[in-house]
N, C-alpha and C positions, 0 to 999 in steps of 0.2 A: 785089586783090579781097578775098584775107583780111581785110587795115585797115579795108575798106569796112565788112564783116563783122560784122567784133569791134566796133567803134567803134556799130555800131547795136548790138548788143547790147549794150554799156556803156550808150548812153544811155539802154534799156528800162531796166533796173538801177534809176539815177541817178532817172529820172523816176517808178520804183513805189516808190524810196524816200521821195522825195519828196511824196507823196498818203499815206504812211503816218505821217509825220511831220507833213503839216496836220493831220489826223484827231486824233491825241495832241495836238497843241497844244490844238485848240479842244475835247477833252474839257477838258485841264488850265484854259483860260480861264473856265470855269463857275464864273461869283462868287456871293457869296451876297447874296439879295435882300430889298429891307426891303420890308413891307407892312406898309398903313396899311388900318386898319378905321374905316370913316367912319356917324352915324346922321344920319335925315334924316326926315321923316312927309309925309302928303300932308295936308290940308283938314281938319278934324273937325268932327262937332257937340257935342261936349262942351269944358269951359272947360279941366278939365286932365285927361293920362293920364299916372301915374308910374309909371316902371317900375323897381322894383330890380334893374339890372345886377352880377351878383356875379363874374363872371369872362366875359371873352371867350376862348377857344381853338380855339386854328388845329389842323388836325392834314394833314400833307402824304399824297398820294397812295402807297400801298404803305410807308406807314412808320410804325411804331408810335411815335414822338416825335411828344408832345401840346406846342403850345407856349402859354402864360396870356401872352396881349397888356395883363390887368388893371393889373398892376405898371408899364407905364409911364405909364398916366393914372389910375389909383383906378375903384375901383368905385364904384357909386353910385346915387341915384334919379335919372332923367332922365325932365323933362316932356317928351313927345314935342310935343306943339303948341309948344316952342320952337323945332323944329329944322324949319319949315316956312317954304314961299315958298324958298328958295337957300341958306337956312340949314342946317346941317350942325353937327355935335360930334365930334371924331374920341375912337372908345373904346380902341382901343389901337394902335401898334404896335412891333414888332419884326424881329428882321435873322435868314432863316433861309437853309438851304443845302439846303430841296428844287427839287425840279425841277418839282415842280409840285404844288398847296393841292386838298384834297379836298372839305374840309369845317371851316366855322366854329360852333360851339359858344356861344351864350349861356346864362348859368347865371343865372337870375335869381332873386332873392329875393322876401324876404316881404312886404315893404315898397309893396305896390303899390297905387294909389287911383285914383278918377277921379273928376272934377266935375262936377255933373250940377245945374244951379238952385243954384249957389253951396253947393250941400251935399258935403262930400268920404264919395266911399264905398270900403268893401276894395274891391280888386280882384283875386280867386283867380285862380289860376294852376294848375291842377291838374295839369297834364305837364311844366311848364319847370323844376319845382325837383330832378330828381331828377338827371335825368343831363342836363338839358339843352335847351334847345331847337336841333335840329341843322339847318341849311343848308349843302346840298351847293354849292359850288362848282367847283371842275372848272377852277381856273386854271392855265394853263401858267405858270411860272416862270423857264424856262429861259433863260439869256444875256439875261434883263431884269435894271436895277437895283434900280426900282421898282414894286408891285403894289398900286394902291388900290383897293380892295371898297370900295362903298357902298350900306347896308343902308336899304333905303325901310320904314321901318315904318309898316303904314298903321292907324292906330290906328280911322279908324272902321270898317274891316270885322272887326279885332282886337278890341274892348270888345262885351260881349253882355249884355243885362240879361236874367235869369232871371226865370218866376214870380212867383216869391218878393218882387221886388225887389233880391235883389244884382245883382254883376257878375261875368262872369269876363273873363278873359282867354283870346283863345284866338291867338295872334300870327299874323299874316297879314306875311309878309316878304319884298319883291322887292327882286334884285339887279339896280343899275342899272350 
């Protein structure tokens, strides 16, 4: 009866080591994940909107590491009435090791216009040049390889004619 005994209590041992050692493993499996930031517009009534994209950045949840996705496609002006109907431009990506993406950062520049009767006009921006224009996300990360955000920038609820006759910008952005 002791062997009965002892024998079941080895194999408690045996079997809570065992649930302690998956647990470590599949911490240690957590690789790191590439995300791809994709642009895309819906329908407009103007002929073009450009927008100077000066930096995309990621910044993961509970982690002060910002990361610039710009460096691996260039910043640039991007006519959104390109990237309509299926169409799409990927703005940047890179390979990070959170657990999971909080919030995406576009920094746009000055550089912005719109077409309106073949006449090209500025297009202000009065909030996105400073620190940003910021989109929360809330993506989980974790024991994925791959994470594509795809930003619907809808430029006709985004382009606003003033008074005056300018324009501003005021970005209106769904994540699909």
């Amino acid at each position: 009866m002791k062997n009965i005994v002892g024998l079941l209590i080895l194999s408690f041992i045996l079997l809570a080591s065992c649930d302690k050692n998956n647990d470590t493993n599949m911490a240690a499996e957590k690789t790191q994940t590439s995300v791809f930031v994709y642009l895309h517009d819906q329908a407009g009534e103007y002929q073009q909107v450009n927008v100077d994209i000066q930096q995309v950045i990621i910044k993961g949840y509970g982690n002060n590491n910002e990361y610039d996705l710009t460096d691996s496609t260039g910043a640039g002006v991007y006519n959104l009435l390109d990237y309509q109907n299926g169409l799409d431009t990927l703005l940047g990506e890179i390979t990070v090791d959170y657990d999971s993406i909080s919030q995406i950062r576009l920094v746009i520049g000055l550089d912005n216009t719109v077409m309106v009767d073949s006449m090209l006009y500025p297009l202000e921006t009065p909030s996105a040049q400073q620190s940003g224009l910021k989109i929360n996300v809330h993506g989980e990360l974790m024991y994925i390889d791959t994470f594509i955000v795809s930003l619907d920038f809808d430029a006709s609820e985004s382009v606003h004619q003033l008074g005056n006759g300018t324009y501003q910008l005021h970005p209106v952005i769904h994540l699909d």
